[in-house]
Every structure is written in C-alpha cells, then in structure tokens.
BALUMKE-938596 format. One record per atom (N, C-alpha, C): atom name; x, y, z. Coordinates in Angstrom, 3 decimals, decimal comma. Layout:
REM BALUMKE-938596
CA; X; Y; Z
...
REM end
This chain:
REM BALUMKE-938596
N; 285,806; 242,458; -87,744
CA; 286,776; 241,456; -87,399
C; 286,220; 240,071; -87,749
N; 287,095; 239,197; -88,411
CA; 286,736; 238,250; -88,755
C; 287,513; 237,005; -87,225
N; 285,767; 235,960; -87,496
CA; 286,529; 234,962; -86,333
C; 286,444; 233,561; -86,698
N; 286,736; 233,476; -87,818
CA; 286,494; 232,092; -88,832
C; 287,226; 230,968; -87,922
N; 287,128; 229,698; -87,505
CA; 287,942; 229,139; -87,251
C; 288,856; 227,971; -87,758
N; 288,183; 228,228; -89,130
CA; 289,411; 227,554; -90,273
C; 290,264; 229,416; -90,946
N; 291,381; 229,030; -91,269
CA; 291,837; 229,962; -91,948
C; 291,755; 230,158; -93,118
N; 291,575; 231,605; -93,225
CA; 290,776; 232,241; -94,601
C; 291,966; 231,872; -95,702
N; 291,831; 231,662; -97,015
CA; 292,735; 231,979; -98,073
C; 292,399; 233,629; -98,612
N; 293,266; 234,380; -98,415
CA; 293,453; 235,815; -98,877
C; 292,865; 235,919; -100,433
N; 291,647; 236,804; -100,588
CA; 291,200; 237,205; -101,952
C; 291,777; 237,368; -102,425
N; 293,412; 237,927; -103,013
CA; 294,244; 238,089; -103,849
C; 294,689; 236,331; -104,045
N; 295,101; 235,374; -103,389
CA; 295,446; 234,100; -103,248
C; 294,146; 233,508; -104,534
N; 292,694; 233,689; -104,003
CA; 292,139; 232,589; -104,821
C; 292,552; 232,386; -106,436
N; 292,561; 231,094; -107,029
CA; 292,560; 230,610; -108,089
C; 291,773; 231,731; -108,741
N; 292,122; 232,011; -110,185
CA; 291,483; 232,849; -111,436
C; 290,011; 232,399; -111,639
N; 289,530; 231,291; -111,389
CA; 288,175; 231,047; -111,541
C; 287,391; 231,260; -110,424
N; 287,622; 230,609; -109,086
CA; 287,430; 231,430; -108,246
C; 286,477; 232,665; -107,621
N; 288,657; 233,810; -107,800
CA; 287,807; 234,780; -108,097
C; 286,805; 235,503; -108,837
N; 286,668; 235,177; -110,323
CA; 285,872; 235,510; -111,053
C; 284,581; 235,201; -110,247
N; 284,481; 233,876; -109,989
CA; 282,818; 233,931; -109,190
C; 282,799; 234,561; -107,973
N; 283,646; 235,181; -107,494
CA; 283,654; 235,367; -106,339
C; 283,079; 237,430; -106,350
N; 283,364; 237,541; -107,460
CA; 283,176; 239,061; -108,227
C; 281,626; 238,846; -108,812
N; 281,382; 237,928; -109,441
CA; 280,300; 237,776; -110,027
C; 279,471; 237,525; -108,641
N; 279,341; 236,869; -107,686
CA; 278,559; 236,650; -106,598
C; 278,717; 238,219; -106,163
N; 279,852; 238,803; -105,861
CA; 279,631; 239,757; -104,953
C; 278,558; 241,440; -106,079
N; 278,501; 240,897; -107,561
CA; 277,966; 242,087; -108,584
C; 276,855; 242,005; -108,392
N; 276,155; 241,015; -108,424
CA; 275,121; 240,580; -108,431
C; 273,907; 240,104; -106,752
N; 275,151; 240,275; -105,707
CA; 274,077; 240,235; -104,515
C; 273,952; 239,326; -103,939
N; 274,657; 238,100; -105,025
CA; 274,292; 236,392; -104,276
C; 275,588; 236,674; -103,749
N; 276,450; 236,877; -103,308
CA; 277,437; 237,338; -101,870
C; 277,241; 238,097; -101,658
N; 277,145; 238,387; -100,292
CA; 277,147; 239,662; -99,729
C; 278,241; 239,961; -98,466
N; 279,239; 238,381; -98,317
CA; 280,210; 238,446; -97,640
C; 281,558; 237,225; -98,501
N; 282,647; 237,592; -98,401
CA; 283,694; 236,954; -98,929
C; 284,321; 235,810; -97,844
N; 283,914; 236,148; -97,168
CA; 284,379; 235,132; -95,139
C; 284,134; 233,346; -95,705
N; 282,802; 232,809; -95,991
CA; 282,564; 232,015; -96,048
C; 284,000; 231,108; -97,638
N; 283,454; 231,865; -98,477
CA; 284,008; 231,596; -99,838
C; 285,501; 231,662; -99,475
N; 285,675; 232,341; -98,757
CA; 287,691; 231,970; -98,211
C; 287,777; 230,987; -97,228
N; 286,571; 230,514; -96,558
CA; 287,355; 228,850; -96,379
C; 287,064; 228,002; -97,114
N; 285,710; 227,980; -97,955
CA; 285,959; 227,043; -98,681
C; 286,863; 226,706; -99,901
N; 287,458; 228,350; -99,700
CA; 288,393; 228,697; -100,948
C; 290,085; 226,914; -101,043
N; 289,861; 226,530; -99,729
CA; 290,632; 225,855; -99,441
C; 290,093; 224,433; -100,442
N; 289,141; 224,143; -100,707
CA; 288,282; 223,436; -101,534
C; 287,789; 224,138; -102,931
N; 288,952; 224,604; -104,036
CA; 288,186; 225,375; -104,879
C; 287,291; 225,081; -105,758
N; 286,938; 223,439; -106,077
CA; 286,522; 222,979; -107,071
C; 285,000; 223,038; -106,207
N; 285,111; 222,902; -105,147
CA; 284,111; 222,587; -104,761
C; 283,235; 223,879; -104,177
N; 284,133; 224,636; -104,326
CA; 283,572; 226,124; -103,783
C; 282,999; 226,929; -104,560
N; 283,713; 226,625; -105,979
CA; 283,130; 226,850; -107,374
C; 281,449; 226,203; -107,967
N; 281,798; 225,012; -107,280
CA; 280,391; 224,137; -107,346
C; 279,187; 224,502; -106,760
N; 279,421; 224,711; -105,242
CA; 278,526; 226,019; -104,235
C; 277,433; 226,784; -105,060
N; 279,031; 227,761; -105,485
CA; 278,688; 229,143; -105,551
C; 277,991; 228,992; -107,605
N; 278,429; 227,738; -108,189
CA; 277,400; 227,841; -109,489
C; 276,045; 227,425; -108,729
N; 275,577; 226,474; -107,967
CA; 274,734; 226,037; -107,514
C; 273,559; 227,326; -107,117
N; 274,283; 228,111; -106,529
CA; 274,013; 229,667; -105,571
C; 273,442; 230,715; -106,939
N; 274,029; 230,472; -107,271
CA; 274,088; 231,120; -108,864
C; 272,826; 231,206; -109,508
N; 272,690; 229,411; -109,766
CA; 271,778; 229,098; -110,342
C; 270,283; 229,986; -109,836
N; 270,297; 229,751; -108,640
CA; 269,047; 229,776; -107,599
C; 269,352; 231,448; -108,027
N; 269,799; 232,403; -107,375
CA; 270,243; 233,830; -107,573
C; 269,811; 234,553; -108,930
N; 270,409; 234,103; -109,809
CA; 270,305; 234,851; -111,243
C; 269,321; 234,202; -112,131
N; 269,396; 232,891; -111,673
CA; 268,340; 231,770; -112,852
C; 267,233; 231,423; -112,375
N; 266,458; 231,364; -111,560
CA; 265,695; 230,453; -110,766
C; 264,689; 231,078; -110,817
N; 263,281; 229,618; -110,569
CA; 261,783; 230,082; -111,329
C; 261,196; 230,696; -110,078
N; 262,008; 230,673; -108,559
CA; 260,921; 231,886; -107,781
C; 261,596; 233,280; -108,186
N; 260,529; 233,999; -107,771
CA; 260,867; 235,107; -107,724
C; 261,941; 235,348; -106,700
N; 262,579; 236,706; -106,568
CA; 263,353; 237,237; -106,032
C; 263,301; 237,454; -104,639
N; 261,652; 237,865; -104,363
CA; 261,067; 238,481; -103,041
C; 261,136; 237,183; -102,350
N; 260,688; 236,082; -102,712
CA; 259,785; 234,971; -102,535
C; 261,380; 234,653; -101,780
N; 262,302; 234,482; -102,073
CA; 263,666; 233,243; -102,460
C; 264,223; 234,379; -100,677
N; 264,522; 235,539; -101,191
CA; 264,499; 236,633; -100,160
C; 264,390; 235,610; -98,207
N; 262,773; 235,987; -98,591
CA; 262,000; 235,852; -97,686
C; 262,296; 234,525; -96,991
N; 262,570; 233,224; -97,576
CA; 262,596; 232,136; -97,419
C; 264,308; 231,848; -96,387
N; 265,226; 232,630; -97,275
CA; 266,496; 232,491; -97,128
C; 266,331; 233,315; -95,542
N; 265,987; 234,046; -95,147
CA; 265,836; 234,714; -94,188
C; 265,536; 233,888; -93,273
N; 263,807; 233,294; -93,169
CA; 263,256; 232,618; -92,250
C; 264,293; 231,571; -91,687
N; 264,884; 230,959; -92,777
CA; 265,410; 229,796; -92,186
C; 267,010; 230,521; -91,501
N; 267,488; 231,775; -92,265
CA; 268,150; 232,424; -91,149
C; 267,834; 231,880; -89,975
N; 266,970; 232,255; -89,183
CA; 266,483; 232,342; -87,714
C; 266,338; 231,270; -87,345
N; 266,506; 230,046; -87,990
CA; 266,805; 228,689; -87,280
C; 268,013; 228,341; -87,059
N; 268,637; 228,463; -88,188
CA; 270,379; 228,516; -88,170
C; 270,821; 229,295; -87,420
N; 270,203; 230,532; -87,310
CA; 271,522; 231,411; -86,275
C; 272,393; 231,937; -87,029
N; 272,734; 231,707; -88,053
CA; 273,718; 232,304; -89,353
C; 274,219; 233,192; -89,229
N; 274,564; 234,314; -88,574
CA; 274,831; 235,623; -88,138
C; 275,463; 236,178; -89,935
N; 275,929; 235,948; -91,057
CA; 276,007; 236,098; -92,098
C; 274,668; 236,045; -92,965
N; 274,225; 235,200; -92,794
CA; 272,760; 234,766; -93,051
C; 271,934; 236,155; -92,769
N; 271,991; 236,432; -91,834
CA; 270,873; 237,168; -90,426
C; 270,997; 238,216; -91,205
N; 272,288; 239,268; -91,607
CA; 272,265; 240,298; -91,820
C; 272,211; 240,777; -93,176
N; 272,722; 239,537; -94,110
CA; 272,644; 239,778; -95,282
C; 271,507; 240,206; -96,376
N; 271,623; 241,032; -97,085
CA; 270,464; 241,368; -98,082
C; 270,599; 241,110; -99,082
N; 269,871; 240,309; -99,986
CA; 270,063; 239,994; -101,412
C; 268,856; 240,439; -102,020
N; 267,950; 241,379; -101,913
CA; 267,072; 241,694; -102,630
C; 266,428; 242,751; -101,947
N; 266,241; 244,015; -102,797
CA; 265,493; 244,986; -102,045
C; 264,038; 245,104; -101,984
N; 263,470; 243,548; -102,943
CA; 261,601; 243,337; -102,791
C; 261,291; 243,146; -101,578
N; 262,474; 242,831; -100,698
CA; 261,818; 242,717; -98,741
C; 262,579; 243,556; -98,046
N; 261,709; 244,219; -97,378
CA; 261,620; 245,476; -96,956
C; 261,582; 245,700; -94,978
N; 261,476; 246,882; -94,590
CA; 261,878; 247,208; -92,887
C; 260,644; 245,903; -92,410
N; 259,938; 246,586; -93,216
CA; 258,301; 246,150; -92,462
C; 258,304; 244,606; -92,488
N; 258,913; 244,112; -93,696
CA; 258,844; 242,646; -94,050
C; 259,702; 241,621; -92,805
N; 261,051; 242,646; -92,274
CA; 262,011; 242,178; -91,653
C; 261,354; 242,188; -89,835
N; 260,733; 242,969; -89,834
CA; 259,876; 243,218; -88,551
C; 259,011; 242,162; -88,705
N; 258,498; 241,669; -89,494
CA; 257,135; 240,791; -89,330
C; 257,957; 239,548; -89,193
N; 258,935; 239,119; -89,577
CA; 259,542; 238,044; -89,772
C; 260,301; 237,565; -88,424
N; 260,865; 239,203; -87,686
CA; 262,009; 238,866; -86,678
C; 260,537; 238,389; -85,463
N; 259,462; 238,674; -85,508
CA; 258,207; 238,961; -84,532
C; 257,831; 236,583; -84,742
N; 258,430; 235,967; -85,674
CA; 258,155; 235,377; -85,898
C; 257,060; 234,717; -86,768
N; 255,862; 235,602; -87,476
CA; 255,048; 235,479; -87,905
C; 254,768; 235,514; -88,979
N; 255,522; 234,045; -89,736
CA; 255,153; 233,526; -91,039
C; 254,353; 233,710; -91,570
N; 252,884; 233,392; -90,837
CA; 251,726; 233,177; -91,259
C; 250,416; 235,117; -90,876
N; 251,406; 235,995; -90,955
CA; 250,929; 237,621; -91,005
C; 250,361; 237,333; -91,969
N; 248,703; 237,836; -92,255
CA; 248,885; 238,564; -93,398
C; 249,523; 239,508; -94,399
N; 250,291; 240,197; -93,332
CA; 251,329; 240,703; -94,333
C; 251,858; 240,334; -95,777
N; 251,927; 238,961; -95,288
CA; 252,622; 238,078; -96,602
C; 251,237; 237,556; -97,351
N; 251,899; 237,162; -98,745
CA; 250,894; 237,049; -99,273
C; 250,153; 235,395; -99,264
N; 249,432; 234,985; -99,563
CA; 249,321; 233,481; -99,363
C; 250,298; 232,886; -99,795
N; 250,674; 232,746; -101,023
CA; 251,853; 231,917; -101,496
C; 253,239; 231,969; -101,005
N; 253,359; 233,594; -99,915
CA; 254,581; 233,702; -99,282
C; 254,510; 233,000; -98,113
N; 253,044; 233,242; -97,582
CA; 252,904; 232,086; -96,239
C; 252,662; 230,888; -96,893
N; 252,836; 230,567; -97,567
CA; 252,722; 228,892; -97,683
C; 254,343; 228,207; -97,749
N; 254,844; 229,138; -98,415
CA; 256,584; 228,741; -98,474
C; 256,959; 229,059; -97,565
N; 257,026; 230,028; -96,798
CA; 257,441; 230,478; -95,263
C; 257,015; 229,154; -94,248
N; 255,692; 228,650; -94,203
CA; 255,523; 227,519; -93,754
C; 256,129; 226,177; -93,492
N; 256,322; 226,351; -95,367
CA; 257,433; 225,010; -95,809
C; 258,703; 225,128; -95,457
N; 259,243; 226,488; -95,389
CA; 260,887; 226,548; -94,658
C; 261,286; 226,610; -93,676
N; 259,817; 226,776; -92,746
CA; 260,108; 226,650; -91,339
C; 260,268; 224,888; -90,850
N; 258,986; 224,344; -91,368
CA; 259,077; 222,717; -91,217
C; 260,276; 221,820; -91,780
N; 260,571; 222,145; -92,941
CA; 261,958; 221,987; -93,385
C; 263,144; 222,241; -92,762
N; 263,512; 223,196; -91,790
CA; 264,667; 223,658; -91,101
C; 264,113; 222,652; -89,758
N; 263,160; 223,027; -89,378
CA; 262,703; 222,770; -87,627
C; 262,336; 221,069; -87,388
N; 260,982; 220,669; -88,277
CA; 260,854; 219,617; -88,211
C; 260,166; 219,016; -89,380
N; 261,534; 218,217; -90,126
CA; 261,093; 217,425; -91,533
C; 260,048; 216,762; -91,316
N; 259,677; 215,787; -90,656
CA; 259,133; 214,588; -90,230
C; 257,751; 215,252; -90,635
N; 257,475; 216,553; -90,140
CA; 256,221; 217,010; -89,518
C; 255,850; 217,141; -90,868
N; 256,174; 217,199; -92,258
CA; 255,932; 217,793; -94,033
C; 254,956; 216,317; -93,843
N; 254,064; 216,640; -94,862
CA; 252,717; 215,395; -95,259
C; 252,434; 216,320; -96,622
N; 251,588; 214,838; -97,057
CA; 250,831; 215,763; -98,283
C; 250,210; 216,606; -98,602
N; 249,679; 216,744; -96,493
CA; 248,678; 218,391; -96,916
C; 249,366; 219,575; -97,191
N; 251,013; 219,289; -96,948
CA; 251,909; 220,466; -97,180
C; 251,785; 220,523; -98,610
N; 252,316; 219,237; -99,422
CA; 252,453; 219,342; -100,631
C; 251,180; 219,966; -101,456
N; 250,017; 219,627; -101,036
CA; 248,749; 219,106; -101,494
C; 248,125; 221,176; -101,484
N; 249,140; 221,999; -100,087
CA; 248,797; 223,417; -100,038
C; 249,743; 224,136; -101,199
N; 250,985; 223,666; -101,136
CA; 251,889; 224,006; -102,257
C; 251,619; 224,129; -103,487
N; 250,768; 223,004; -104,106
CA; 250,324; 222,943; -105,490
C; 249,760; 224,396; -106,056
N; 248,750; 224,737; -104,628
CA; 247,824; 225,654; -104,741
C; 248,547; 227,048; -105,245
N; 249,694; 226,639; -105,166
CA; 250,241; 228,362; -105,650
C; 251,404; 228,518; -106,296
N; 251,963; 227,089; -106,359
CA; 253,661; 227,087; -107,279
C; 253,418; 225,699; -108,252
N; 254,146; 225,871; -108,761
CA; 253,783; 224,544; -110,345
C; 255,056; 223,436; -109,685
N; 255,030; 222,382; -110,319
CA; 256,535; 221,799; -109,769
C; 257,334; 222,162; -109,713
N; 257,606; 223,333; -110,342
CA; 259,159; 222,860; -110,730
C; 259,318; 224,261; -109,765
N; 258,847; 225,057; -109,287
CA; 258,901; 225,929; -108,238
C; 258,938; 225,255; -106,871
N; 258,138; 223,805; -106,873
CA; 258,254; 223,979; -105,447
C; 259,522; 222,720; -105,405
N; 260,388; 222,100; -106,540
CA; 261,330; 221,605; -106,555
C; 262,389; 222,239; -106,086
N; 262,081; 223,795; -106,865
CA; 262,922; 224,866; -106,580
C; 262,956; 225,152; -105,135
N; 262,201; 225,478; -104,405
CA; 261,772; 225,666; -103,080
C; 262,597; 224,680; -102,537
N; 262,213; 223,283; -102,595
CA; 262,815; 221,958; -101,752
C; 264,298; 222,470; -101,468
N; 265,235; 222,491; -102,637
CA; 266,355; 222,542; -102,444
C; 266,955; 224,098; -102,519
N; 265,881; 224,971; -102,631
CA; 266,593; 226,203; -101,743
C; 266,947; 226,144; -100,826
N; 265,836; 225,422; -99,834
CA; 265,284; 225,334; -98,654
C; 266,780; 224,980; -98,230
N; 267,076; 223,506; -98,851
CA; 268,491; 222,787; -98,218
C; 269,572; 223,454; -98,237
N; 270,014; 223,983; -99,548
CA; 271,128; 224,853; -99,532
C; 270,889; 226,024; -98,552
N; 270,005; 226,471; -98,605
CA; 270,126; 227,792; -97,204
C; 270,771; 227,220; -95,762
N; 269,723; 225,758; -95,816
CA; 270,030; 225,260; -94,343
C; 271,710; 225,059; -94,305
N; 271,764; 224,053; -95,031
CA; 273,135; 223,292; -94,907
C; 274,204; 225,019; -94,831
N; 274,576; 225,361; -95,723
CA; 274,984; 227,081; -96,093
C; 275,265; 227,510; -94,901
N; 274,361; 227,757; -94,512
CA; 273,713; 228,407; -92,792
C; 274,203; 227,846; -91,193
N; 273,914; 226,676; -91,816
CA; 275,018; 225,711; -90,338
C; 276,285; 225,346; -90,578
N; 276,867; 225,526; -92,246
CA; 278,193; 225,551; -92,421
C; 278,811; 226,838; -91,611
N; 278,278; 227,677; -91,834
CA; 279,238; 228,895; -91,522
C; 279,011; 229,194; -90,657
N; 277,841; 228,705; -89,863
CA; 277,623; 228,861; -88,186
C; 278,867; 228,258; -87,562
N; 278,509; 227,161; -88,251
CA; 279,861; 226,137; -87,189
C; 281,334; 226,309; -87,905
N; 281,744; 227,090; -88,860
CA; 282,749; 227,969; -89,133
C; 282,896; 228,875; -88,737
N; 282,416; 229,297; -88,117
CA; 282,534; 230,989; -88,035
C; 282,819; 231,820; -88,637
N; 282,191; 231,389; -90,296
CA; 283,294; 232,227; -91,213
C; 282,155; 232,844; -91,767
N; 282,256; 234,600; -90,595
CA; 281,931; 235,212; -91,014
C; 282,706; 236,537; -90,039
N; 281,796; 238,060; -90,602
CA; 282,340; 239,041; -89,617
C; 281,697; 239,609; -88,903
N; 282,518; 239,355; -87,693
CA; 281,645; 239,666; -86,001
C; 281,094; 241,309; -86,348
N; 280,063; 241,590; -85,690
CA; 278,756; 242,406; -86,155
C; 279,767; 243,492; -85,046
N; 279,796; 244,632; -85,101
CA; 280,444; 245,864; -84,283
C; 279,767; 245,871; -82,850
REM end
C-alpha cells in the first residue's frame, strides 16, 4: 500500500520520456521503486533531471558499485528512508555486509579501509557537516583520486537530499 502524501501520477499517465527512464532506472537497479518518480512525475522535466543525475552515478560513475552500495545505505539510516532502507541496487553487499551496517559499525573491519573511510565520510556528511576537516580530506586522498572523492561528495548529497525527499513524501510503499 502506498501512503505518498502528494498524489501519484499513474505509470501509464507519465510523459514518453519519462517513462522510458523510468524503465531504464527500473532495468538496470537504479529504481527499485516507482512511488517516488510518480510524484515527482508531477515535475517531469525535473524528474527526468533526477533520475539522469541517478543515472549518471548508477551506470557511469568512477566508484565502484559495492562502494556507492554501501554508502547509499549508511546514509539510509540517517534519513530513515524506509525506500532507501530496503532497497537493493547491487548484489556486491551482502547479509553479512547489511548486519554489520544495521549493528552500526562503519568502522568493522569487515569493510575494507577505503570502505571505512567513505562510510566515515557519509556518516559526517548526513550527521554532522561542520565536523569534515582536512584530516577527512587529507584520509580520503589515501584511497580515492579526486575525482572519486568528488564523486563521493555529491553522492553523498543526492542520497541525502533523495532520502529526506521521500521521507517527508511518503512516497513510498508501506513495508507488510
């Protein structure tokens, strides 16, 4: 059951471009729910914009898969995202990965250094900006080139922002 509290535009309704991304997000994994994309469907130019943005990061983008995974998750659990929370976009993170994560513990060895160092950065990023310094940046270097941890920066944001959009939409579907 859906409890969106803007009203959805019906998947048959969206514009031809749209849907096309809306098929292409859902082929590929970067959707894994249609809830959100039907309210912004009410905004198509801009929903289109999103979801190339989403895209980009998803199909194009210089982290890896696991890495992007892992990140999108953590900051799950600040947002509350309940779409967020349950969604899977990559099968490189795993039961064990999701256990170490729900336990709170970024910094497991489990993960590998460079996963705890971004796990780090997406927690301070969601929780508390202020708290980022150069020793963040200065640990970052140590394991991503720029343009990865550029990549990182504004994953980071789009997850957040993403995440408290549809929190405070509710546009998603209530869990059974």
């Amino acid at each position: 059951m859906t409890v969106a509290r803007l009203p959805l535009v019906p998947l048959e309704a969206l514009p031809g471009e749209l849907a096309q991304a809306v098929r292409h997000g859902r082929a590929t994994r970067m959707l894994s729910s249609t809830v959100p994309v039907q309210v912004w469907a009410h905004r198509p130019q801009v929903a289109l914009a999103w979801l190339a943005l989403l895209d980009q990061f998803h199909n194009h983008g210089v982290l890896d898969a696991r890495l992007r995974e892992l990140v999108r998750l953590r900051i799950a659990t600040f947002t509350q995202c309940q779409a967020c929370q349950v969604a899977r976009k990559s099968d490189a993170v795993d039961t064990r990965d999701l256990a170490v994560l729900a336990c709170q513990d970024a910094d497991s060895e489990h993960f590998s250094p460079a996963e705890r160092a971004a796990l780090r950065y997406a927690e301070r990023f969601a929780v508390d900006p202020h708290a980022i310094d150069d020793g963040d940046f200065d640990h970052l270097t140590v394991h991503f080139t720029t343009a990865e941890i550029v990549e990182l920066q504004m994953f980071c944001a789009l997850m957040l922002a993403g995440g408290r959009m549809t929190l405070v939409q509710r546009a998603y579907e209530e869990k059974p």
